[in-house]
N, C-alpha and C positions, 0 to 999 in steps of 0.2 A: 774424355778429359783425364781420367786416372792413367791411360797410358798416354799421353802427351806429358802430364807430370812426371810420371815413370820414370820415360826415355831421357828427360832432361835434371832431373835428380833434385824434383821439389813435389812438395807439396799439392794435394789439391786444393787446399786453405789458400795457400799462394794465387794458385793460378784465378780464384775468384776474387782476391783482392788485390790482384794486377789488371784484370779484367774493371772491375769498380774505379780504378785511376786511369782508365783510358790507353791502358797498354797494350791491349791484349783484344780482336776485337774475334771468336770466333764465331762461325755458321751456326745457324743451329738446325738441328735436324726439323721436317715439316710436324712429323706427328708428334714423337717425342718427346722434339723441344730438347734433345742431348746438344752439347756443345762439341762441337766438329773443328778439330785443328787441323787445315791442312799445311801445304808445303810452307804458303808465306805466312802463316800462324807457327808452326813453328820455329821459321827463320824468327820472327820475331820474339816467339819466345825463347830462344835459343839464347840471344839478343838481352832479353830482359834477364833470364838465373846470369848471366854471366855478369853484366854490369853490376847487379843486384850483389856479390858473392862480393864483388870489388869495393863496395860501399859507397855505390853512384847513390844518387836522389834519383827521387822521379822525377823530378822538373828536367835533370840533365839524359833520364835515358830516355824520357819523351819527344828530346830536342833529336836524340842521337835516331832515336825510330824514325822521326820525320824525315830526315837528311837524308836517308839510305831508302825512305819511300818514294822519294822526290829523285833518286838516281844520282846523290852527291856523298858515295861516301867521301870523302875528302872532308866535307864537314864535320860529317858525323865522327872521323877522327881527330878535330880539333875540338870538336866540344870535349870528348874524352879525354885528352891529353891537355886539354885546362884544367877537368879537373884531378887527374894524375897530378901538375905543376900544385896544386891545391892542397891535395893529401902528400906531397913531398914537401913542404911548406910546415904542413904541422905535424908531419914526423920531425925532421929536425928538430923543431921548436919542444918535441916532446924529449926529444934524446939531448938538449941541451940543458933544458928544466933537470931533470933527472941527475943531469953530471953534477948541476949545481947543487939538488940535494940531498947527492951524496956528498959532497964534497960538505956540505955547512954541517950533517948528520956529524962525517968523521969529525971535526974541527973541534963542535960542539960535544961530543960522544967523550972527547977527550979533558974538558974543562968538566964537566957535571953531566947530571943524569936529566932527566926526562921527567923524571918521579919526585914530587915532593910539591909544595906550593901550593 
């Protein structure tokens, strides 16, 4: 588990509380009981830091895991790219809030102060 996290540049806290929201399903070893990443555990988790980094939900990278389990990435890049449309949506909306208050700041900044009242 520590070098599955390693390789993919997270945590082992992560990978147990990605594992707990149904992300992440790895082997475990017979006697041990270690947790075993292979090829498609890592694909998957590969999958999860990266969406995760992008500031997916679990709801949308659980959607995106199934669609690429199921053999449709095609899906699995629409759900993404909804919500990319999503977080493009409220960045503008942030870069538009912001123009505005600077703009009321200056306006205001010029008639009186902030201080007093």
């Amino acid at each position: 588990m520590g070098e599955a996290a390693r390789q993919v540049g997270v945590r082992v806290s992560a990978l147990h509380f990605w594992e707990q929201q149904g992300l992440l399903h790895p082997l475990r070893e017979q006697y041990s009981r270690y947790r075993l990443y292979d090829e498609q555990q890592m694909r998957r988790l590969r999958v999860v830091a990266l969406l995760r980094d992008a500031g997916y939900r679990f709801n949308v990278i659980q959607s995106v895991l199934s669609e690429l389990a199921a053999g449709q990435p095609e899906k699995a890049i629409v759900a993404v790219e909804k919500r990319r449309e999503e977080l493009t949506r409220m960045s503008w909306a942030c870069i538009e809030g912001l123009t505005s208050f600077k703009q009321y700041v200056s306006e205001f900044g010029m008639q009186g102060s902030f201080a007093g009242r």
